[in-house]
C-alpha positions in Angstrom: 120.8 114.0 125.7 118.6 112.2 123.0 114.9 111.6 124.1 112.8 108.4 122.9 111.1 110.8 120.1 114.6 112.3 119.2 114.5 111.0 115.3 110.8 113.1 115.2 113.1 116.3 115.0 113.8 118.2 112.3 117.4 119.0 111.0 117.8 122.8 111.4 121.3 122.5 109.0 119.0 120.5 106.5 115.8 122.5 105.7 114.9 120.6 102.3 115.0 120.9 99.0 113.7 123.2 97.3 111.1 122.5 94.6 109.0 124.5 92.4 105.2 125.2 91.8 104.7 122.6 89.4 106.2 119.7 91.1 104.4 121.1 94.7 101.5 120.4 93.0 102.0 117.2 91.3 103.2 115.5 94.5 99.8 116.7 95.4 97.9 115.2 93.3 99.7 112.1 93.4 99.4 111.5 96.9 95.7 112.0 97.0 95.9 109.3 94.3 97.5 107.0 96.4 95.2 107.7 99.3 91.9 107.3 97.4 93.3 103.9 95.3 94.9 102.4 98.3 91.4 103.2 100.8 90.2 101.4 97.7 92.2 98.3 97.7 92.1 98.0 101.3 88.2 98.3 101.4 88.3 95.0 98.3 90.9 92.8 100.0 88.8 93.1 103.6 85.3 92.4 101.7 87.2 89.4 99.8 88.8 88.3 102.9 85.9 88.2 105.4 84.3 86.3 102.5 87.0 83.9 102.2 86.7 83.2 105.5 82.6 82.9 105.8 83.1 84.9 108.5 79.4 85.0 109.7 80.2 87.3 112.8 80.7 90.8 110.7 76.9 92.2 110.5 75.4 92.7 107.3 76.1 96.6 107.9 80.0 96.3 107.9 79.4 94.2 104.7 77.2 97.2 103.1 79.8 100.1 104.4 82.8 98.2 103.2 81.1 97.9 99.6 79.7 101.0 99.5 83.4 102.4 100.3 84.8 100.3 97.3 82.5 101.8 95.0 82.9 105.0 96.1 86.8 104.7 95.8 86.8 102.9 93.0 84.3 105.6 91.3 87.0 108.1 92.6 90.1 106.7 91.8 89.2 106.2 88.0 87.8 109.8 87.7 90.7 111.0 89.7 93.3 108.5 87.8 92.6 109.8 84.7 92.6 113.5 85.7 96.3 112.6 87.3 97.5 110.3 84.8 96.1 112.9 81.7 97.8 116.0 83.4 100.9 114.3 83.8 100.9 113.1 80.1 101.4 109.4 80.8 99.6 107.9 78.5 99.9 104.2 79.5 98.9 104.7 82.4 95.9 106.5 81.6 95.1 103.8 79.2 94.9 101.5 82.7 93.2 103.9 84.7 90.2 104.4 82.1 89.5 100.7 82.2 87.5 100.0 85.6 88.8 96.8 86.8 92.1 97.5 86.5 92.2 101.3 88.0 92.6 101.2 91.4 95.5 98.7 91.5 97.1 100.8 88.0 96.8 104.0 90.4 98.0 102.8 93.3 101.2 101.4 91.5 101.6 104.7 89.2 101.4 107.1 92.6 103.9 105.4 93.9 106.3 105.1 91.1 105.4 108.4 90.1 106.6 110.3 93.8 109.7 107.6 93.1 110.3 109.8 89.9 110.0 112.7 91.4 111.9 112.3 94.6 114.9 110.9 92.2 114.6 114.1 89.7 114.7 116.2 93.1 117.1 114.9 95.4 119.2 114.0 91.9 119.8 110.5 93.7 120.3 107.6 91.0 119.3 104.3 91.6 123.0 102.5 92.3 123.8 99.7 90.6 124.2 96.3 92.2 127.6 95.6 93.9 129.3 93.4 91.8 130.6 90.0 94.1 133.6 88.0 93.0 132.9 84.1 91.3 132.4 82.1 94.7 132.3 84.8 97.2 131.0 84.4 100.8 130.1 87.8 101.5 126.5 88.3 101.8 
């Protein structure tokens, strides 16, 4: 019998694959990326918003906490960015993260192609090529 929370169960046939030191660590450091960039983003986008809006109701505190949190990520995604993006030798993307405005969205996109990469080199799953539909087919 299958309980609501049945798909929160883990496989005992299918422990995982198996991956070394290097790449342990690297998946690391490129989720803590993605964390820090995308705290960032999501600190930016609610300042910009609530300013869009004139929303008058959001105390001046929540304005100074949201800011300060954008600086503070923003400080520690470059930092961190270039730390990731240097140790992983990927040098256009460090290029993006060393220039301020562009870092936190350039880190947020690299972590997440990045774990893409790695879950691809791991799992050895290719990215399959679109089906190829017949000249007027219906089939959607």
């Amino acid at each position: 019998m299958t309980g609501l929370f049945h798909f929160m169960q883990y496989d005992k046939d299918a422990p995982g694959a198996a991956i070394d030191d290097e790449t342990r660590r690297e998946l690391g450091r490129v989720a803590n990326l993605f964390l820090v960039s995308a705290i960032t983003m999501i600190a930016l986008f609610a300042e910009l918003f609530a300013q869009a809006l004139e929303a008058t109701f959001i105390p001046q505190a929540v304005h100074t906490v949201l800011g300060l949190v954008f600086l503070v990520g923003w400080a520690a995604t470059v930092v961190y960015g270039v730390y990731v993006t240097f140790t992983a030798r990927r040098w256009v993307w460090l290029a993006l993260c060393v220039v301020p405005p562009t870092s936190p969205p350039a880190a947020l996109v690299y972590a997440w192609i990045r774990r893409r990469e790695i879950e691809r080199e791991v799992l050895g799953d290719e990215p399959s090529p679109p089906a190829r539909r017949s000249r007027g087919s219906t089939k959607r």
